[in-house]
C-alpha positions, 0 to 999 in steps of 0.5 A: 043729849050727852055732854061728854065729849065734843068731836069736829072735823075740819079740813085746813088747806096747810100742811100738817107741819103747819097746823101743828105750829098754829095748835100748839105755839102761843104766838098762834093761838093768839091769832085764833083763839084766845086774847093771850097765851103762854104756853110751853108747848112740850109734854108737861109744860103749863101755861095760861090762857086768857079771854078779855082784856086781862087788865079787867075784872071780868077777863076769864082764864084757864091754866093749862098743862100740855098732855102729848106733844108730837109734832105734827100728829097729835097736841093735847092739853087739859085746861078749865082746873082751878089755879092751884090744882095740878090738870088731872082727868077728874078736874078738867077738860082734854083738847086733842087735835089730832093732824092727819095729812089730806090732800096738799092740806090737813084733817084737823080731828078735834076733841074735847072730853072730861064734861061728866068726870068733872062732877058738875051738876046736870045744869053746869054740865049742861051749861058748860058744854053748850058754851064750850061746843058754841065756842068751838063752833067760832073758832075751829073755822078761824083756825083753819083759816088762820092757817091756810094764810100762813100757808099761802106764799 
């Protein structure tokens, strides 16, 4: 199997205006992915995303720097780097949710690349991608439908 990249497709009844806000606003994400979000979400900006109650010892979290931000076409940013290091393409992952208009709704392409440029062993590779591609698989489903409720008037 290659671990490179993870790709989804996924259609969301909202506009790509509105799936744009649900993809890159911290007060979104919340609401489909993370426990908590700070995130300046313009090209450059940084932030940090958090799983578990941050309070605890075993709560995990990642920064993350804002690649692209053009709005509603295309938000990416890299995260899953140590704390003290600046995002590059040797020591994190890339998220891209490209938007493409369908229909009254949106095509939400999504992708997930930088795996093998991490450098991590066969198992760690391995174990990371599994995670990550399960992970996806949960909450790409709440995002569309996270937004298909805001959408609704």
């Amino acid at each position: 199997m290659e671990y490179g990249s993870i790709e989804r497709e996924i259609h969301i009844d909202a506009t790509p205006e509105v799936v744009y806000e649900v993809v890159s606003k911290p007060e979104h994400l919340r609401e489909w992915w993370p426990d908590d979000a700070e995130l300046d979400p313009v090209p450059g900006g940084t932030g940090r995303i958090r799983f578990g109650d941050p309070d605890s010892p075993d709560a995990q979290g990642s920064p993350v720097t804002v690649m692209e931000a053009d709005p509603p076409r295309r938000f990416s940013f890299r995260w899953v780097y140590d704390d003290d290091a600046t995002a590059a393409p040797d020591n994190s992952l890339l998220v891209t949710f490209d938007l493409v208009p369908s229909g009254t709704g949106t095509l939400l392409r999504f992708r997930e690349d930088g795996f093998r440029e991490r450098g991590w062993e066969a198992a760690v590779l391995e174990q990371a991608y599994l995670e990550h591609a399960e992970g996806w698989n949960h909450f790409l489903p709440r995002l569309a439908a996270y937004a298909a409720k805001l959408a609704t008037p």
